[in-house]
C-alpha positions in Angstrom: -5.6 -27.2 -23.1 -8.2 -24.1 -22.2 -10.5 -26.9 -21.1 -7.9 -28.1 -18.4 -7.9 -24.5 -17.3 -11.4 -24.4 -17.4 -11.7 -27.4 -15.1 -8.8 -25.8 -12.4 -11.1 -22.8 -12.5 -14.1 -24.5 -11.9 -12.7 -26.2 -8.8 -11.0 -22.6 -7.6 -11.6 -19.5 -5.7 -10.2 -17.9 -9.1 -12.7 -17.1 -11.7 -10.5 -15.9 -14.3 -7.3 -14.6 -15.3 -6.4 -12.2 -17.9 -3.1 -10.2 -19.9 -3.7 -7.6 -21.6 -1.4 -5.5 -23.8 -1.2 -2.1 -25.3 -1.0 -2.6 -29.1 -1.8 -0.4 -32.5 -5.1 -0.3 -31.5 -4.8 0.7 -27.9 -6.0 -1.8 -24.7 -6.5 -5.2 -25.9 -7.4 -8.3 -24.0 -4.6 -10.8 -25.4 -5.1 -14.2 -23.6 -8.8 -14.7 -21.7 -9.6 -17.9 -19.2 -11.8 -18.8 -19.4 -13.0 -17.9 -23.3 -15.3 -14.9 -23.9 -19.0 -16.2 -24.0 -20.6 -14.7 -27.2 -22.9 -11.8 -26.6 -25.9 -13.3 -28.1 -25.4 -16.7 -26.0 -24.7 -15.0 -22.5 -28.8 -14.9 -21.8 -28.9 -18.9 -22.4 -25.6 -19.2 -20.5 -27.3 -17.5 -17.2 -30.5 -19.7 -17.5 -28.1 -22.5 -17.4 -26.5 -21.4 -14.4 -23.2 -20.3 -16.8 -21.9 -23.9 -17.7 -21.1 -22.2 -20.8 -18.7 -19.7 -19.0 -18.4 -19.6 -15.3 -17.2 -16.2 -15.5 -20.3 -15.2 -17.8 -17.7 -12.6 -19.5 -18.2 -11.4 -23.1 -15.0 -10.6 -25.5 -16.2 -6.6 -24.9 -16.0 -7.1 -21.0 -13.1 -8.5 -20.9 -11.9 -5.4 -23.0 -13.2 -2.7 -20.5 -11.0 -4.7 -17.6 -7.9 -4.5 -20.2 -8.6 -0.7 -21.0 -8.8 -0.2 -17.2 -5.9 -2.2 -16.4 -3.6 -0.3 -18.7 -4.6 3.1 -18.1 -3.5 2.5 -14.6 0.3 1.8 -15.9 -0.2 4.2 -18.4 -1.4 7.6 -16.8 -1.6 10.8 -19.0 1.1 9.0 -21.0 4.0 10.9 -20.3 5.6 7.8 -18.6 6.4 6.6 -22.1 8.6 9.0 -23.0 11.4 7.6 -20.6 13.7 5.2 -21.8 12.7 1.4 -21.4 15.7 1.0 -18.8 13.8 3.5 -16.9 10.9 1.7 -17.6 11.8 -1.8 -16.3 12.1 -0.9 -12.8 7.8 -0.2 -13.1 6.9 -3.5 -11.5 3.6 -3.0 -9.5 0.4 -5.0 -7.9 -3.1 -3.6 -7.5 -6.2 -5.1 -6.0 -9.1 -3.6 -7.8 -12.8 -4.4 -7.8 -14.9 -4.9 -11.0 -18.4 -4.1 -9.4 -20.2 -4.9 -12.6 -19.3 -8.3 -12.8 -19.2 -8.9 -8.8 -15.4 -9.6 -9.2 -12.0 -8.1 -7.1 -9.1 -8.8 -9.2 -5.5 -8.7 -8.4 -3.4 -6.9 -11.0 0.3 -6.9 -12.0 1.3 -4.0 -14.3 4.7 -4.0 -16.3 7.0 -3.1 -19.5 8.1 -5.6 -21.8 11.0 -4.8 -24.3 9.1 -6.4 -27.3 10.8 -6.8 -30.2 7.6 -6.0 -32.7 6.4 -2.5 -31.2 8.3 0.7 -31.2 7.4 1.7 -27.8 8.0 -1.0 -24.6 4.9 -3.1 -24.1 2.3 -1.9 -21.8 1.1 -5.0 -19.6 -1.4 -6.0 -17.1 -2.1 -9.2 -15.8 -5.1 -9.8 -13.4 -6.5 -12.9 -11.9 -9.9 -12.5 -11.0 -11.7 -13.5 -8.1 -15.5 -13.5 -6.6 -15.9 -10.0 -4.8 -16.6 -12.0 -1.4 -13.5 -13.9 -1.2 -11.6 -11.3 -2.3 -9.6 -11.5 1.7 -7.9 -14.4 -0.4 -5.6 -12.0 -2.6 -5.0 -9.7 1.2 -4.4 -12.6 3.0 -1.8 -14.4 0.5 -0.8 -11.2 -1.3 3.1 -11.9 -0.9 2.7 -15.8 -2.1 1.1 -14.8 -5.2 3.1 -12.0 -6.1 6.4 -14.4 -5.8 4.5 -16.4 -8.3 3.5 -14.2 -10.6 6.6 -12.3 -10.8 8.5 -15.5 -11.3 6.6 -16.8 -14.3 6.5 -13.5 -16.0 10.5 -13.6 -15.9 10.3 -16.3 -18.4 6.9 -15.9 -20.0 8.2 -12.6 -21.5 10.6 -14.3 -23.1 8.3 -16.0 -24.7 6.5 -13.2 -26.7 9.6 -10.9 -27.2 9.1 -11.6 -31.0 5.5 -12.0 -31.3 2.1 -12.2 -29.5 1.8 -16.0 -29.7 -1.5 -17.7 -30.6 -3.8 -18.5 -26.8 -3.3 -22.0 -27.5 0.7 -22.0 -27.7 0.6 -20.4 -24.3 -2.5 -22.0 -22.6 -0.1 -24.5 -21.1 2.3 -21.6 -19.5 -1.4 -20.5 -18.0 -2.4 -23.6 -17.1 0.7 -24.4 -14.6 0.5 -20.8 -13.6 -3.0 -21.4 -12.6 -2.1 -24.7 -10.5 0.8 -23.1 -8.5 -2.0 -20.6 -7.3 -4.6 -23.2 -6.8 -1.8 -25.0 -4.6 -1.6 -21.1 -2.6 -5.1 -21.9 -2.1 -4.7 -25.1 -1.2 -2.7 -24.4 2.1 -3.5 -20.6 2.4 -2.6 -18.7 5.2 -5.7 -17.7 6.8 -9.4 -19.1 6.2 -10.9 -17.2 3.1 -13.6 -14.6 4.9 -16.0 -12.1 3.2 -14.1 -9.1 5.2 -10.2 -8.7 5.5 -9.6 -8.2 9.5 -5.7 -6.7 10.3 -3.7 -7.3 13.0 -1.3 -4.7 14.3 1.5 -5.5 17.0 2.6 -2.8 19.6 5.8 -4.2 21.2 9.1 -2.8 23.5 9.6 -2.5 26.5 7.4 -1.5 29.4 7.0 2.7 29.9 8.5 3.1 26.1 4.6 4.7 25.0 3.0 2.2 23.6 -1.0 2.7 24.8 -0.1 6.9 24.8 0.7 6.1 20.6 -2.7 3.9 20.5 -4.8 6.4 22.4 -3.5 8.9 20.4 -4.1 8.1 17.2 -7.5 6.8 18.2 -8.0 10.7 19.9 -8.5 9.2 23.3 -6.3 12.0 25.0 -8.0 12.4 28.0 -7.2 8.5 28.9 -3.5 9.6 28.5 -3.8 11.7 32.2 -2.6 9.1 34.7 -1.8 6.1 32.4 -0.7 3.3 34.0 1.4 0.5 32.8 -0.3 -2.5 30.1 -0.2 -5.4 32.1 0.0 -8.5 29.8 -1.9 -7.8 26.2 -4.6 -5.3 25.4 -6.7 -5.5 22.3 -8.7 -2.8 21.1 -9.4 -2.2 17.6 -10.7 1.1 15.3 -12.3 1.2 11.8 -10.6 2.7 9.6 -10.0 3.0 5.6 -13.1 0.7 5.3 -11.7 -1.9 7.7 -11.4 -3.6 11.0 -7.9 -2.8 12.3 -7.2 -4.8 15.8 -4.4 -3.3 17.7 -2.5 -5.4 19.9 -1.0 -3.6 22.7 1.9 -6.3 24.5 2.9 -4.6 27.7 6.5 -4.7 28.2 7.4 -6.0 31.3 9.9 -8.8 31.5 7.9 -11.5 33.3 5.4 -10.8 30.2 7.8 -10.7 27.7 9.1 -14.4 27.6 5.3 -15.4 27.6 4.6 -13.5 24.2 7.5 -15.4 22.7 7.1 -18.8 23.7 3.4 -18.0 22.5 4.2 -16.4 19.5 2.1 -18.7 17.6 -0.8 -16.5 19.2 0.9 -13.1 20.0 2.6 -12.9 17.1 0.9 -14.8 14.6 -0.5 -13.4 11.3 0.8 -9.9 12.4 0.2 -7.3 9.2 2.5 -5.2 11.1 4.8 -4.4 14.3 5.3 -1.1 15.8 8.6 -1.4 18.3 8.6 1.3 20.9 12.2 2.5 22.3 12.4 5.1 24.7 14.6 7.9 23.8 15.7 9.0 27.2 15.9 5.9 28.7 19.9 5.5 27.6 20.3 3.0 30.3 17.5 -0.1 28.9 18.9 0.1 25.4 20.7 -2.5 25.4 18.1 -4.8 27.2 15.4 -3.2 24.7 17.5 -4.1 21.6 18.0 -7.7 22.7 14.2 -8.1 23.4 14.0 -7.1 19.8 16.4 -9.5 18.2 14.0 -12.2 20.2 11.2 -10.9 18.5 12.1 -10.9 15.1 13.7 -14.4 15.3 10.4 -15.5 16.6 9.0 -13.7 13.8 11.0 -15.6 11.6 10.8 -19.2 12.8 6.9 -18.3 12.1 7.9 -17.8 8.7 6.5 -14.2 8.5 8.0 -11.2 6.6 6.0 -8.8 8.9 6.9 -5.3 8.5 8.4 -3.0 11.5 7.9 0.3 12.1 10.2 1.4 14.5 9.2 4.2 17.1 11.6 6.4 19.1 9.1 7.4 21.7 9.3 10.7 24.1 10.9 12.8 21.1 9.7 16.4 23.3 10.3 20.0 22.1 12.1 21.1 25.1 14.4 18.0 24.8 14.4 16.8 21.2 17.9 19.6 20.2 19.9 18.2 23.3 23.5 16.8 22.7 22.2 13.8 25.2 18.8 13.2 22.9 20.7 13.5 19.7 23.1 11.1 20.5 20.8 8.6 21.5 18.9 8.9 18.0 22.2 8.3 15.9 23.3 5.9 18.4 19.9 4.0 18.1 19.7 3.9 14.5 23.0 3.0 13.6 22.2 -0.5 16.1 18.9 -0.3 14.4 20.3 -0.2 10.8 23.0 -3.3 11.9 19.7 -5.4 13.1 18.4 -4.5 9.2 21.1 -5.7 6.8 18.8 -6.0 3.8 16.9 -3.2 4.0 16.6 0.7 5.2 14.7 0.3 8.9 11.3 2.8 9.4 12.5 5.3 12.1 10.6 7.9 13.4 10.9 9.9 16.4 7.5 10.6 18.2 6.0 13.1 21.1 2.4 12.5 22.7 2.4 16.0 22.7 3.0 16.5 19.1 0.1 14.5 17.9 1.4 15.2 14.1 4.5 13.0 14.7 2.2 9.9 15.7 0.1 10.5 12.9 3.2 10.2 10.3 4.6 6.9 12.3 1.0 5.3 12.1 0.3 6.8 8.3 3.6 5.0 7.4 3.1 1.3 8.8 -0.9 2.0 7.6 0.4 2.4 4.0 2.2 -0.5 4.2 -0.4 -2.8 4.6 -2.0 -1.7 1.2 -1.0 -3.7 -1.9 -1.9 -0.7 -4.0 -0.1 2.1 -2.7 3.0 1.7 -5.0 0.1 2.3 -7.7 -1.5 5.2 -6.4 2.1 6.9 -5.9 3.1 5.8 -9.8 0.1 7.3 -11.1 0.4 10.0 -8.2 4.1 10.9 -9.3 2.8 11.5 -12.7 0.0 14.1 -11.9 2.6 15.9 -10.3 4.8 15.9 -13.6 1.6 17.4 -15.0 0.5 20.0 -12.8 3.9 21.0 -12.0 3.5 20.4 -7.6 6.6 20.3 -5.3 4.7 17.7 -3.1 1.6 15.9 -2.8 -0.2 14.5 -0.3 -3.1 11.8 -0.4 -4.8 12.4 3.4 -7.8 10.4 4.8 -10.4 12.3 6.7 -8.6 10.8 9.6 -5.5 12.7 8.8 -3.6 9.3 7.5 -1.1 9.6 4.6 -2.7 7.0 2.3 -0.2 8.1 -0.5 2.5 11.1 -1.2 4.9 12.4 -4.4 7.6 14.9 -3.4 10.3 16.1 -6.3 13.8 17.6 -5.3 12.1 21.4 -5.8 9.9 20.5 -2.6 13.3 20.4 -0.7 14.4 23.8 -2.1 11.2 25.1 -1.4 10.9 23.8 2.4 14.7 25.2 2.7 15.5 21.6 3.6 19.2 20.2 3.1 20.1 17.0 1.2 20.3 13.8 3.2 20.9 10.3 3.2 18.9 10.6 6.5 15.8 11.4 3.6 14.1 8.2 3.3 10.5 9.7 2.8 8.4 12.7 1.9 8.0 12.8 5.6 11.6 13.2 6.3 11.6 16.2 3.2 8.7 17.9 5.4 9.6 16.7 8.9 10.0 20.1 10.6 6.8 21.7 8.5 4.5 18.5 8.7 2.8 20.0 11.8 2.0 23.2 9.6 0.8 21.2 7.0 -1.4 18.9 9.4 -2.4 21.9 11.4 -3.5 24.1 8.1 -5.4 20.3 6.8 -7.9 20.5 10.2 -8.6 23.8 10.0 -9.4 23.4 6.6 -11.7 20.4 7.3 -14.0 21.6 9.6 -14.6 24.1 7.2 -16.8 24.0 4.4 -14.8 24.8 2.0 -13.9 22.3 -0.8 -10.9 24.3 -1.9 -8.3 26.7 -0.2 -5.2 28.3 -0.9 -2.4 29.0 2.2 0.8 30.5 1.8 3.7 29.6 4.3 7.2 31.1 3.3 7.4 31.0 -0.4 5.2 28.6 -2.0 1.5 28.5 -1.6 -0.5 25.2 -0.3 -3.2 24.0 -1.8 -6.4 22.0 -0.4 -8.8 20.2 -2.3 -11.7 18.0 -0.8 -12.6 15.1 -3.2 -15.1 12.6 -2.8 -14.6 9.1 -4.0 -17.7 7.5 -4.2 -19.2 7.7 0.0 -15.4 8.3 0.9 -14.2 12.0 1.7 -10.4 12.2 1.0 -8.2 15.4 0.8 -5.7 15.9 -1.6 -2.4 18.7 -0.6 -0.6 20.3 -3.3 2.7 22.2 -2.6 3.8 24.8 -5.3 5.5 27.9 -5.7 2.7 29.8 -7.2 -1.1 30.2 -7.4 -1.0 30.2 -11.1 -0.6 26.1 -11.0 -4.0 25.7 -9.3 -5.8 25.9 -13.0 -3.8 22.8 -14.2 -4.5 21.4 -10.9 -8.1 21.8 -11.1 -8.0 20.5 -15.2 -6.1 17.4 -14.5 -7.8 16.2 -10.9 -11.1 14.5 -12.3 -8.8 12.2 -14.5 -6.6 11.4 -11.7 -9.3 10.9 -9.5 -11.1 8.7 -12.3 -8.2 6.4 -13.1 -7.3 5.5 -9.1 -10.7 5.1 -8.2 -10.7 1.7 -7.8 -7.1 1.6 -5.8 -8.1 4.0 -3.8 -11.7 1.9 -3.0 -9.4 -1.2 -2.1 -6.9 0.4 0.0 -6.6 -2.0 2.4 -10.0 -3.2 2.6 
């Protein structure tokens, strides 16, 4: 039976897949496709262009990918110590590369309530693929993580009792493997060396569409004098290590009935969807929520489970506490929340003069598009635990959220009131995020890679961290100084362990 797999994986994009467990003896490779070439024969192997293993992977490779796997689930540890009811809701993807071995590999980590071991089983299960087709796990991320999920509802089953023997499993691999080599079959884009996003910018006309894009591209002076899009702009920026193009559709009517019969090209393989509504404009929300019901039916005839970030535009200071501007915020998201039946809608209310309040829109749809942020916030949430911080943030040098923690003390501490209105640390930090952001800038055009600020009662802390030719900035919120010595014990580990996340963001 591992020949069968062999042959599927000689006629794939895959090169591999792996589980790995967490046994008696720590992170073990459990069940390897293909088999581990012997050390001795991996020199003959190469000269014979690997027909003795595509993969030219040895049984102690294969071991460093499980060790690397599991540490990711595992953290400092302390996530064992919850119960394995708590532990059953940790269900999360990573795409990670493997450098050494010219290999990206797409990673699910979870518990398994295993009969045989004290403690809930520790899992990872990758499939790997060549480094330059890695687009291929970007580009059909949702398809295989339906898959995956779905055979590991039964497969653990399987090995509640025991670790069964490779070959009274191969066959469970084996049709795993040919539902993903169908995925590849009919993907959904061409496999390319470089993943290339595609970000819609959609509402009506004068709701501040190209003032959102220009700002968070720093293009202020184009905002004097802006006239309306006419039609569709695209620009795009590099960003996180990636081409992002940013469709701006101008919002007219006679241009609005032309992206939807078109939608096969406006709309098409859209990572995301920014909708624009205008908060004064009390008069065109009706006609702006209708012109968003037709574009997420056209969204869903194209069989796309794009994400929307929705953007109340025109949120001024000198306007924003008005009775007239705070009703039309509840009134818009309780039409918004009817249009969302199955989940909580992204709201967030924007000024271009407040460029802070872009940046945490954008930050939020940005994270969205990266199948390894649930990761980073797992192992994220535990270095909090550790160190004892209120909130963290993970910011790019472009002033993106890539990642955040907050606990309920960070509420206490920012003298902010419970809410079911508190869907994100951005909502906890909402009326100080322009403190925060503002304190981050200064603190980046300095040379400094470490400063302490107090605001109120806690103290904010700035580190500068380099991974690998990256510069990323790391914002701790705690109630005293004292914490910054944990802090500064615990960060290499962190920074060690989400590497690799962190490295394939999004790109």
């Amino acid at each position: 039976m591992d020949k069968l797999i062999d042959k599927l994986i000689e006629s794939s994009v895959i090169k591999g897949m792996l589980f790995s467990a967490f046994d008696k003896l720590g992170p073990q490779p459990i069940y390897m496709f293909p088999d581990p070439i012997d050390e001795g024969l991996l020199e003959k192997a190469n000269s014979d262009n690997g027909e003795a293993n595509k993969l030219g992977i040895t049984l102690r490779d294969y071991t460093q990918i499980a060790i690397k796997n599991i540490s990711l689930l595992l953290g400092d540890g302390n996530i064992l110590k919850q119960d394995f009811n708590a532990l059953k809701n940790y269900h999360h993807f990573g795409i990670m590369p493997f450098p050494d071995f010219h290999l990206t590999s797409l990673s699910y980590f979870h518990f398994i309530d295993a009969k045989f071991s004290e403690i809930p089983l520790a899992s990872a299960f990758c499939i790997l693929i060549d480094e330059k087709k890695r687009s291929f796990l970007y580009d059909n991320i949702n398809r295989l993580k339906n898959v995956i999920t779905d055979f590991f509802s039964e497969f653990d089953k399987r090995i509640t009792e025991e670790l069964l023997p490779q070959e009274r499993v191969a066959r469970d691999f084996k049709k795993l493997m040919e539902k993903i080599i169908n995925i590849e079959q009919t993907p959904s884009t061409p496999i390319t060396t470089q993943r290339k996003m595609k970000i819609i910018f959609s509402g009506l006309d004068n709701s501040g569409k190209t003032s959102f894009i220009l700002s968070v591209d720093r293009k202020f002076s184009k905002l004097i004098g802006l006239k309306p899009t006419r039609g569709a702009d695209v620009s795009s920026i590099e960003a996180l290590g990636t081409t992002i193009f940013l469709w701006d559709l101008g919002g007219q009517r006679r241009y609005q009935e032309g992206y939807l019969d078109k939608s096969q090209i406006y709309l098409f393989e859209a990572d995301l969807l920014f909708y624009f509504i205008d908060l004064r404009d009390e008069e065109r929300f009706p006609e702006s929520i209708e012109y968003l019901k037709k574009v997420k039916t056209a969204l869903k005839n194209l069989e796309q489970k794009t994400p929307i970030i929705y953007v109340l535009s025109k949120g001024d200071l000198d306007i924003i506490d008005t009775v007239e501007i705070q009703s039309n915020i509840k009134n818009l998201k309780k039409k918004l929340k009817i249009l969302s039946p199955n989940e909580s809608p992204e709201i967030y209310v924007t000024s271009m003069f407040e460029i802070f309040s872009i940046l945490r829109a954008f930050s939020s749809g940005i994270a969205k598009l990266s199948p390894n942020k649930n990761l980073i916030e797992h192992n994220l949430s535990e270095f909090s635990l550790l160190t004892g911080s209120s909130l963290v943030l993970l910011l790019s040098s472009e002033g993106l959220v890539l990642a955040e923690h907050f606990t309920p003390e960070a509420m206490e501490i920012t003298e902010m009131l419970k809410s079911e209105e508190l869907l994100n640390v951005f909502a906890v930090v909402a009326p100080q995020f322009t403190t925060l952001l503002k304190i981050f800038y200064k603190f980046k055009k300095s040379e400094k890679e470490e400063a302490t600020f107090r605001v109120s009662d806690s103290v904010i802390l700035l580190k500068r961290v380099k991974i690998v030719k990256y510069e990323l900035y790391i914002l701790f919120l705690i109630d005293n100084e004292s914490k910054k010595d944990i802090i500064n014990q615990h960060l290499q580990d962190f920074l060690n362990r989400t590497q690799d996340l962190l490295l394939r963001y999004i790109s």
